[in-house]
C-alpha positions as CSV (number, residue, x, y, z in Angstrom):
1,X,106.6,85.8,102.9
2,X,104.0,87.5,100.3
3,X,102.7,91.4,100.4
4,X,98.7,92.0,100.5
5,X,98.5,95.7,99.9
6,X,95.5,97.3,101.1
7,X,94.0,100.8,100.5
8,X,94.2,102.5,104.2
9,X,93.5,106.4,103.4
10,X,91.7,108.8,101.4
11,X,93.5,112.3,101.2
12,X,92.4,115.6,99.6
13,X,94.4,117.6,98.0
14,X,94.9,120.8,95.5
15,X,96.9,121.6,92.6
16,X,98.4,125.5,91.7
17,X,95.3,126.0,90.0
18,X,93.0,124.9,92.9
19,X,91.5,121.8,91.6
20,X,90.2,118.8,94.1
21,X,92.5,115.9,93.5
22,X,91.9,112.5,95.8
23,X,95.4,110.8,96.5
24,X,94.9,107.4,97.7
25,X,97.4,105.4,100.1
26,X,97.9,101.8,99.9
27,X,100.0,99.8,102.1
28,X,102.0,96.5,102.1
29,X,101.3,93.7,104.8
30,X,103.8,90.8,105.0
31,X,102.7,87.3,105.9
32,X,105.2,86.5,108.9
33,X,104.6,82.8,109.9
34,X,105.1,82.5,113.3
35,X,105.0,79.2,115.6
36,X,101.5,80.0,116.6
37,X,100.3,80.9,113.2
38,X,100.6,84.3,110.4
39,X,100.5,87.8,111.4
40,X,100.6,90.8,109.2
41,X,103.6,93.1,109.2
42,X,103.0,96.5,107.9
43,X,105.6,97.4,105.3
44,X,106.0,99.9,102.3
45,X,103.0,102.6,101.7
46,X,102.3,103.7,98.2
47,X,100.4,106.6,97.0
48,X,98.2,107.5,93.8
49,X,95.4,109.9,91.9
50,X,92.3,108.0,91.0
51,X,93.4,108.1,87.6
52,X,96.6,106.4,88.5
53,X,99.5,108.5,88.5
54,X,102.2,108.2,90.5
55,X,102.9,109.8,93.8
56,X,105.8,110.9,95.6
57,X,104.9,112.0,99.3
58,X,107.1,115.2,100.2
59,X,106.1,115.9,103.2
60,X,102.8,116.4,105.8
61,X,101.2,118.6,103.5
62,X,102.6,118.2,100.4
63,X,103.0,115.5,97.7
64,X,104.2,115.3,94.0
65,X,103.0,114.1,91.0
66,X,106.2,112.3,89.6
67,X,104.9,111.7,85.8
68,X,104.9,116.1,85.9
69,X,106.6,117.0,89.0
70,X,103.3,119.3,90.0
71,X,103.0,119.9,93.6
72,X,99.9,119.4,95.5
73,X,98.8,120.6,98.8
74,X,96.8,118.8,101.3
75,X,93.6,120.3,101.9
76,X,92.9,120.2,106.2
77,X,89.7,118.5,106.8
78,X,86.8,120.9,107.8
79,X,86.8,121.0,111.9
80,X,83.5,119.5,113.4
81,X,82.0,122.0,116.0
């Protein structure tokens, strides 16, 4: 069994002093070898800054920087009328 991880989302979010920061969310796929051939199991989902740091995921609407321990707050997507 081996892990591809693939990046699956693209969230916006602010820090306490209102900058944009993009977390991105990567997730694990296990190759499961079954009799008629592989599937993909989805597995453990991991979360980062463009620039790499670290993040845990708190909640919904909030995640945290671990290096720092700085909360950020998901910023809603603007509603399409």
């Amino acid at each position: 069994m081996s892990a591809n991880r693939k990046l699956t989302e693209h969230i916006q979010a602010k820090d306490a002093s209102g900058n944009l920061r993009l977390i991105l969310v990567y997730q694990d796929f296990d190759d499961i070898d079954l009799p008629h051939g592989v599937s993909l199991r989805p597995s453990a989902k991991y979360f980062e800054t463009t620039d790499h740091l670290k993040i845990n995921w708190l909640n919904e609407k909030q995640f945290e920087i671990e290096a720092t321990g700085e909360i950020l707050n998901r910023v809603q997507p603007a509603q399409s009328e």
